[in-house]
C-alpha distance (Angstrom), angle and dihedral (degrees) to the residues before:
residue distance angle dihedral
X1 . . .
X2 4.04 . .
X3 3.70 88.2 .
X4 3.41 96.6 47.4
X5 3.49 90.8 47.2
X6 3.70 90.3 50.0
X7 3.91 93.6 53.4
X8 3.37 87.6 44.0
X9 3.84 97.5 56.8
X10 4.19 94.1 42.7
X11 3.94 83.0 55.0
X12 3.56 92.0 61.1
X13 3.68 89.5 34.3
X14 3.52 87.8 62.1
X15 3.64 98.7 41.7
X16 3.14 96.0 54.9
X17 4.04 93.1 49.7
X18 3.60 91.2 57.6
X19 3.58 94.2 45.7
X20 3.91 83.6 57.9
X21 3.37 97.7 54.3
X22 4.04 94.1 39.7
X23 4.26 81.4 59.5
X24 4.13 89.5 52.7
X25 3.83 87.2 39.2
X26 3.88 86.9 54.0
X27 3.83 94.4 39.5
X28 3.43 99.8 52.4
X29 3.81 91.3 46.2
X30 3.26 92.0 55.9
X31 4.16 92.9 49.3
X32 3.31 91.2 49.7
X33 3.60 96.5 56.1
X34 3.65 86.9 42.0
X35 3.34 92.1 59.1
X36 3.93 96.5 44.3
X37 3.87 89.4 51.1
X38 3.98 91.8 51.2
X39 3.86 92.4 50.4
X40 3.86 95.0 40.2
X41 4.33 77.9 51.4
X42 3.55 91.0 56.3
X43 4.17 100.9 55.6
X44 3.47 119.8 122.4
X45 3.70 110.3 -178.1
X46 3.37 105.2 78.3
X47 3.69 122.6 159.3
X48 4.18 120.5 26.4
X49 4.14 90.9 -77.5
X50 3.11 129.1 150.6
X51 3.51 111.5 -81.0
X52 3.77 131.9 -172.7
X53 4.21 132.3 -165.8
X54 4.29 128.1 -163.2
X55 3.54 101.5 -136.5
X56 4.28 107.4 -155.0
X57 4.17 106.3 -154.6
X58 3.45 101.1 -150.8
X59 3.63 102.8 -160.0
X60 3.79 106.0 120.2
X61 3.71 136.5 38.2
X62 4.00 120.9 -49.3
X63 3.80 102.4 -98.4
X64 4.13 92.5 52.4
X65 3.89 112.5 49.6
X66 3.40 117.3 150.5
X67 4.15 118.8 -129.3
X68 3.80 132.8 -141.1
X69 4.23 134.8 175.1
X70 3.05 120.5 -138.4
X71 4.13 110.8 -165.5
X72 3.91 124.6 -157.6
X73 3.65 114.5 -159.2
X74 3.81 129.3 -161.0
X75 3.74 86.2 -121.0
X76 3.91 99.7 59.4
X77 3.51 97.7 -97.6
X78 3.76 123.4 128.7
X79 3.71 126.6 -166.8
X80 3.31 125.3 -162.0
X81 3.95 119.6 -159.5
X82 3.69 117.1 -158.2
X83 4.28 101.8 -156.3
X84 3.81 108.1 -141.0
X85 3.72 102.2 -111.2
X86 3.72 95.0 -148.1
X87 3.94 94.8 49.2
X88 3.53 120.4 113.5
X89 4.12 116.7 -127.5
X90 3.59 116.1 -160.0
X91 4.22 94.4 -128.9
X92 4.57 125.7 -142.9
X93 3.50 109.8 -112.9
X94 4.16 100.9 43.7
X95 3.75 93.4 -84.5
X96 3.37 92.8 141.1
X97 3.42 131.7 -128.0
X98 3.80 120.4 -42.3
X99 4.07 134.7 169.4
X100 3.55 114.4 -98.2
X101 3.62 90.3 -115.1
X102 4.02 93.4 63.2
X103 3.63 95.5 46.2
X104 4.35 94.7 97.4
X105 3.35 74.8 47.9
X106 3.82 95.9 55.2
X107 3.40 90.9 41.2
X108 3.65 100.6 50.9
X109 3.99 95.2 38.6
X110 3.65 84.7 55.8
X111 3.92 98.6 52.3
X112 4.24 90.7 -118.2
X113 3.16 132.8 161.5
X114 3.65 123.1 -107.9
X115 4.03 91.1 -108.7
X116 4.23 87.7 63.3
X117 4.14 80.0 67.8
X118 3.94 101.2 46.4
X119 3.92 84.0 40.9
X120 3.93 97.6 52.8
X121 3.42 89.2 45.9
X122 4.18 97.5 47.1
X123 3.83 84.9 44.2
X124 3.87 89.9 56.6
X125 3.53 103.3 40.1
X126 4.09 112.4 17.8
X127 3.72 100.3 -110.0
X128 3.81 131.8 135.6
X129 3.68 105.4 -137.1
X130 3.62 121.6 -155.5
X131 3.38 98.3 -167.1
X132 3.94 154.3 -44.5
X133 4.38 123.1 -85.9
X134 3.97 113.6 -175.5
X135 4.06 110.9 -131.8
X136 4.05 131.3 -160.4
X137 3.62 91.2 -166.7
X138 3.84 119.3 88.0
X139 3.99 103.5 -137.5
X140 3.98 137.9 8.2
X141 3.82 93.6 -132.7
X142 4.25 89.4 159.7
X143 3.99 146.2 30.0
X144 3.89 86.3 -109.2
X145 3.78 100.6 65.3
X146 3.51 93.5 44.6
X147 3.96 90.1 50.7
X148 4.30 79.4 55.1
X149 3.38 100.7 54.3
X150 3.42 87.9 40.9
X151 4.12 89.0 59.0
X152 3.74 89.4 37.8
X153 3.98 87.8 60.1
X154 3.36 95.1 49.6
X155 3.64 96.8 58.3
X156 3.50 87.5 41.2
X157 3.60 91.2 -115.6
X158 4.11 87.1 135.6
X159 3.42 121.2 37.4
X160 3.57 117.8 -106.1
X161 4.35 141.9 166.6
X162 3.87 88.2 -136.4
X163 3.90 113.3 108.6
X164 3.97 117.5 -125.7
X165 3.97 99.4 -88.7
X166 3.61 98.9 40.4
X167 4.05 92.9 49.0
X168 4.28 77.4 45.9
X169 4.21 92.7 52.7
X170 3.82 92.1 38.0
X171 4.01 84.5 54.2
X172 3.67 89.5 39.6
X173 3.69 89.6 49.0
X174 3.70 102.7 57.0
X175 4.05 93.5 50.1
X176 4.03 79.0 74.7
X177 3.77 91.9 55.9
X178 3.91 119.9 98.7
X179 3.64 118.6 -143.7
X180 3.70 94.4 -119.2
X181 4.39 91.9 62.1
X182 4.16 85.8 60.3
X183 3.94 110.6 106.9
X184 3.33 134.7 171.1
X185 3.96 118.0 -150.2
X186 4.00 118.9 -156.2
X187 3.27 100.7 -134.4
X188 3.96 87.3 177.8
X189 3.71 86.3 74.5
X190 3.94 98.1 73.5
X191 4.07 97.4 46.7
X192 4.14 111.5 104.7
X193 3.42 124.2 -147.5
X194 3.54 99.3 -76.4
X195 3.67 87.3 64.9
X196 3.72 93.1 -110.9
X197 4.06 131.6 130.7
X198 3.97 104.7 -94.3
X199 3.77 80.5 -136.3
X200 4.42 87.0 -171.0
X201 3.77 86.7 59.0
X202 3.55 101.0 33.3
X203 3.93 94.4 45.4
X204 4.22 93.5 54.9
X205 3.63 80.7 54.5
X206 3.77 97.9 50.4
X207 3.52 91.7 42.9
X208 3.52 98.9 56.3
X209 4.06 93.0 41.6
X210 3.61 116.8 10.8
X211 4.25 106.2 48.1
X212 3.78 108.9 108.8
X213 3.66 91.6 -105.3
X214 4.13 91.6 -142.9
X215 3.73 93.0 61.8
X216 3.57 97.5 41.1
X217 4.08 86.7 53.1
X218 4.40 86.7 42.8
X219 3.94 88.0 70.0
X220 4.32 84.3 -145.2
X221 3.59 106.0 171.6
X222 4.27 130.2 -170.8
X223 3.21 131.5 157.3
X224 3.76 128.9 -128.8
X225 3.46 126.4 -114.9
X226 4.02 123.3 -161.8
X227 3.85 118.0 -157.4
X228 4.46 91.7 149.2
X229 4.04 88.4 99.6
X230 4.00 76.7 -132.9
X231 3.58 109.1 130.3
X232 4.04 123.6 -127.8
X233 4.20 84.5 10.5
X234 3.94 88.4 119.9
X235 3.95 93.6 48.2
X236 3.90 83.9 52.8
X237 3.77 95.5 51.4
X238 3.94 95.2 42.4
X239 3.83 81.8 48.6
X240 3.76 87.9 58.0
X241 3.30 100.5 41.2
X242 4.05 93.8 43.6
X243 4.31 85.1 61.3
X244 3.50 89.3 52.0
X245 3.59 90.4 65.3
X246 4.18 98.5 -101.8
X247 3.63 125.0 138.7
X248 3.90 107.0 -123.7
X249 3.78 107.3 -157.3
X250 3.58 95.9 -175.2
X251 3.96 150.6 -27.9
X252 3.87 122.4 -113.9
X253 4.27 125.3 -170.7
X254 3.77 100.7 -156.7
X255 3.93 115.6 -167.9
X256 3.87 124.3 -133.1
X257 4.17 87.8 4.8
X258 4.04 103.1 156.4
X259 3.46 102.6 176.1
X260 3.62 132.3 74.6
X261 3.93 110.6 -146.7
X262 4.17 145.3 167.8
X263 3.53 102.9 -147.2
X264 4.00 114.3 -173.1
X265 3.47 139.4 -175.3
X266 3.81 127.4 -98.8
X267 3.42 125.2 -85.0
X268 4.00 137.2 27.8
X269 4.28 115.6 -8.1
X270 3.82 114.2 -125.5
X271 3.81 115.5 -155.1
X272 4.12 88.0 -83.9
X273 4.05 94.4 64.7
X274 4.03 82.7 31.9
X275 3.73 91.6 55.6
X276 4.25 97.4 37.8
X277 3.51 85.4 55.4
X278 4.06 95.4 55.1
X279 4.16 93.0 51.6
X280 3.71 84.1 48.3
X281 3.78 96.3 42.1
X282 4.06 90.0 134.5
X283 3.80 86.7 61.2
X284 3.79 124.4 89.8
X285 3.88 103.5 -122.6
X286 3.76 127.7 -150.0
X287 3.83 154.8 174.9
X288 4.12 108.0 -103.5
X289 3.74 103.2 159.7
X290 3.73 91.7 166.5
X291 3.60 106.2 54.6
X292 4.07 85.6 34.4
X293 4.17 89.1 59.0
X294 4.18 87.8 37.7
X295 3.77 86.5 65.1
X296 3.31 101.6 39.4
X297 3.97 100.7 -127.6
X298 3.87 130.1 95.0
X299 4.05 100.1 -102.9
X300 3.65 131.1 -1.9
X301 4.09 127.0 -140.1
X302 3.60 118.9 -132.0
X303 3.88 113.5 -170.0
X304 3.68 108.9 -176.7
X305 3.89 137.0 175.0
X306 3.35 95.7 -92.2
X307 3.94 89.8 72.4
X308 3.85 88.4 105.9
X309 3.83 91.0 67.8
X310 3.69 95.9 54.0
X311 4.07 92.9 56.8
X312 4.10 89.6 46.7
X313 3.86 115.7 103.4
């Protein structure tokens, strides 16, 4: 009977253990697709668009960190734009002018948010940037480095503000790309003496080679509207917006407008209102069909003075 008892009792013993670990088997199943399905929710790049990443080469001290772009296009072709550290960028917000080198600097001294950086950048040279990946090499002088930072992002062995997936396509993206479609653009080459962009120079260029080739082809149009009080701030957004392949119908200085805005037209967003709503993340966004058809265009931009309060952390 003891024995019996005993064999009996180990049975259940043992039963009950695998039940246990059947419950953690089921939990952590369940987590991990949890997890997979909240990452996969969080992608960005969807569809082959042009695509473009700030690399940060962190290889001196904190306040002077040289910049580069690297730009993806839908035909295979990267880009990579090395930012002349000594340049001077005119930055949003009145902060002056600073080299490019200093502006993770700026940005950090400042308490901003990471968006300040993309946007100072996008204002200064008329590029959509998806987001920010920290390097310890100096320079991107080839295809193959880029393709290992790239890797290093995605197993967050470099810091980055690319979510899992889109880090994973960008990766996935530039297995596709032959050596021979890697360029490197010298920026250097259109800065004057005063250390500034020669934007008339620069701006043929970008034109010709930089616009994101799917907007530019879309026709989208907005207009700009400038509530800062800062003067010139709308020419410098159109400007932006123009070399990213938008249509700027016009420029409007609006007195007393507060609040910053993307309003869009009714109905289904192409990449254009997809894409104006990524370099104005920080903005609320919303359907405004009437004052959309009023001025003729397919969204209008509405940059108020509470811009400040978007770029705080």
């Amino acid at each position: 009977m003891h024995i019996r008892r005993r064999r009996q009792s180990s049975s259940v013993a043992a039963d009950s253990s695998q039940s246990i670990w059947k419950a953690f088997g089921i939990i952590f199943l369940l987590s991990t697709v949890l997890s997979v399905f909240i990452l996969f929710r969080q992608r960005q790049w969807q569809g082959d668009h042009q695509r473009a990443v700030l690399v940060v080469h962190s290889v001196g001290d904190e306040v002077r960190q040289p910049l580069s772009l690297v730009i993806v296009k839908p035909e295979n072709k990267i880009q990579v734009l090395p930012l002349p550290p000594d340049q001077i960028v005119e930055t949003p917000l009145d902060y002056g002018g600073y080299a490019t080198d200093a502006l993770v600097g700026l940005t950090q001294l400042e308490n901003l948010r990471w968006e300040y950086l993309t946007y100072a950048v996008s204002l200064e040279y008329g590029v959509a940037i998806d987001g920010i990946v920290w390097s310890k090499e100096p320079d991107l002088k080839n295809l193959s480095q880029v393709r290992k930072l790239a890797f290093l992002a995605l197993i967050n062995r470099q810091p980055s503000t690319i979510v899992f997936w889109d880090r994973f396509k960008w990766w996935v993206w530039l297995q596709r790309v032959p050596s021979y479609q890697f360029e490197s653009v010298d920026v250097a080459q259109y800065v004057d003496g005063n250390r500034r962009l020669d934007q008339a120079r620069y701006d043929r260029w970008a034109e010709l080679y930089l616009q994101d080739s799917a907007i530019r082809g879309s026709d989208y149009s907005l207009i700009v509207q400038n509530g800062t009080g800062v003067d010139g701030y709308a020419h410098r957004v159109g400007r932006m917006l123009g070399l990213m392949g938008f249509y700027v119908r016009g420029l409007e200085t609006i007195d007393g407008l507060e609040k910053s805005a993307v309003l869009l037209e009714k109905g289904a967003e192409p990449w254009s209102a997809q894409r104006l709503q990524s370099v104005f993340s920080s903005f609320p966004s919303k359907k405004d069909p009437g004052l959309v058809e009023e001025k003729r265009t397919n969204a209008v931009l509405r940059v108020g003075t509470d811009q400040s309060v978007y770029f705080k952390k």
